[in-house]
N, C-alpha and C positions, 0 to 999 in steps of 0.2 A: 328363047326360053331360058330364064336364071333361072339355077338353085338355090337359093339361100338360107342360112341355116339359121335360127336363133339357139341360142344355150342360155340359160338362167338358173341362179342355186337360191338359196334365198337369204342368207346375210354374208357378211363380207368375209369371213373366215372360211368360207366354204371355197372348195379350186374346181374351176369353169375347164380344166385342162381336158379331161379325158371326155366330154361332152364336145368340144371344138374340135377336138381330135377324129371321133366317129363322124361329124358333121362334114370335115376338111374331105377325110378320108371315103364321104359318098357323093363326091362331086363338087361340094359349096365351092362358089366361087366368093362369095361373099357369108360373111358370119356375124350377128349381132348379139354381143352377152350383152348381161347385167348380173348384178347380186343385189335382187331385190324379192321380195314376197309375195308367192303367186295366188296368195289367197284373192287380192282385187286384181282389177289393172291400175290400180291408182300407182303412179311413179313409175310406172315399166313403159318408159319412153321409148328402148332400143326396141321395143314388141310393137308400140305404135309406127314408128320411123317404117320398120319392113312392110307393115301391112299399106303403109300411106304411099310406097314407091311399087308394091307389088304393080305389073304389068299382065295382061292375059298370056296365059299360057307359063305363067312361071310359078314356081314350085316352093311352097314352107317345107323344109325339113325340123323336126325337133326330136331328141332323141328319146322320150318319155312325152308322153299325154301330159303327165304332169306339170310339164316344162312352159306347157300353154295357161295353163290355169290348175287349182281345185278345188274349182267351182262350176258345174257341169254346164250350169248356163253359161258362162265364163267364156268356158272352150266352145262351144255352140256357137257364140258371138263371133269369135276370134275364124271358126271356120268360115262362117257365114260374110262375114266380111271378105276373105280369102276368095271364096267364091264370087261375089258380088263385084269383084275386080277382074273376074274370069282364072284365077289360080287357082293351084292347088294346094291340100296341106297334106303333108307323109310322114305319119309316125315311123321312129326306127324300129322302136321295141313296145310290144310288135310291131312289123312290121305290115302297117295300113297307110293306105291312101285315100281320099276322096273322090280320086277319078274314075272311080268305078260305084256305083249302087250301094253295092254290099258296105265298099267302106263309110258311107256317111252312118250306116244305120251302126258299123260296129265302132266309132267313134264315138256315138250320141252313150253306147252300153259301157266303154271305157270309161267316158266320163263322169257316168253315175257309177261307176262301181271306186275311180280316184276321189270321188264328192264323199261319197260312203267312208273308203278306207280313212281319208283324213278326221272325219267325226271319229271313227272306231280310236286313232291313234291322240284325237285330244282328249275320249272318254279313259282311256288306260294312263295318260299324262294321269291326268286329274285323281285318278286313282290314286296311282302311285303318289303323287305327292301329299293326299289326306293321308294315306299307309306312313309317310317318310313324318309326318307333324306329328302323327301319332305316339310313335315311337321318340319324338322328341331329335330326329337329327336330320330333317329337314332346312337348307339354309340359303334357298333359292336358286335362282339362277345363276350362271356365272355372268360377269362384266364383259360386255363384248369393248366395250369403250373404257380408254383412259379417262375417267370426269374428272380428277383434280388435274390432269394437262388441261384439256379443255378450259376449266375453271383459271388457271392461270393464265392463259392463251388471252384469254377474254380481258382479266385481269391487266394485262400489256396493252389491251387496248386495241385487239386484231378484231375484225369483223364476224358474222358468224361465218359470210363465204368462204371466207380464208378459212377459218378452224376448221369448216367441213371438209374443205379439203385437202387439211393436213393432215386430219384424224378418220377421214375415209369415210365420211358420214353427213344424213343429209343435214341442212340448217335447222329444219326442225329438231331435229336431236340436239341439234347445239343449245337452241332456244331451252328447251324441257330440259336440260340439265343446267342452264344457266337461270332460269327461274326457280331450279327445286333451292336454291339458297340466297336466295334475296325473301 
């Protein structure tokens, strides 16, 4: 029986440190991050890779519901698969697991209530940012990416594989910002 842990934030400015740390620190012998966005599973390879070597009898740790998905069917998926390979999955906080009854049902209730909280938290964004235009000092998001490096990168004649991994970002970002000026 492995433990293995997943950790994920979800852009690349966010630090996987103290999530790896609680994971290390409950046994993992193995740990798989990413900084990627749990809204799909679209691009959260290190989340496929765990599930695709789970073994029976061995063990998802994550340290939030969240961290699986938030999208209730998402994480239902992601258990169900876990299970289907004979493993289990054990949230830290709370602290639930699957190998018993009770945790599949309070799993399925976490998941709709992190499904819920992320609408509550895009309906107050959206809020607050008609509130922020109103007033006139609304001025978007901040830049997570260098685009005129980028743009120059490309300029020199570098690939987008290369730029994406100079700039920590996938090719399609390279693409969508080497398109927005042509």
């Amino acid at each position: 029986m492995a433990r293995i842990g997943y950790a994920r934030v979800s852009t690349t400015d966010q630090d996987l440190d103290v999530q790896i740390g609680k994971l290390k620190a409950e046994g993992c012998g193995i740990v798989r991050a990413e900084k990627v966005s749990g809204a799909s599973r679209d691009g959260r390879t290190e989340l496929s890779t765990v599930i695709e070597f789970l073994r029976p009898e061995d063990e998802l740790l994550v340290c939030r519901l969240d961290r699986l998905g938030r999208d209730t069917r998402d994480v239902l998926n992601v258990i169900h698969e876990c299970e289907q390979k004979g493993a289990f999955v054990t949230v830290l906080d709370p602290h639930v697991s699957t190998r018993g009854e009770m945790g599949q049902m309070v799993l399925t209730i976490l998941g709709m209530v992190a499904q819920m909280e992320r609408r509550f938290i895009k309906e107050r964004q959206r809020e607050g940012i008609e509130r922020a235009k109103q007033k006139g000092v609304y001025q978007g998001g901040k830049r997570r990416l260098d685009h005129d490096g980028i743009r120059k990168a490309h300029a020199e004649g570098k690939g987008a594989s290369e730029i994406a991994k100079l700039f920590g970002c996938s090719r399609m970002q390279v693409y969508r910002i080497i398109d927005v000026n042509n």
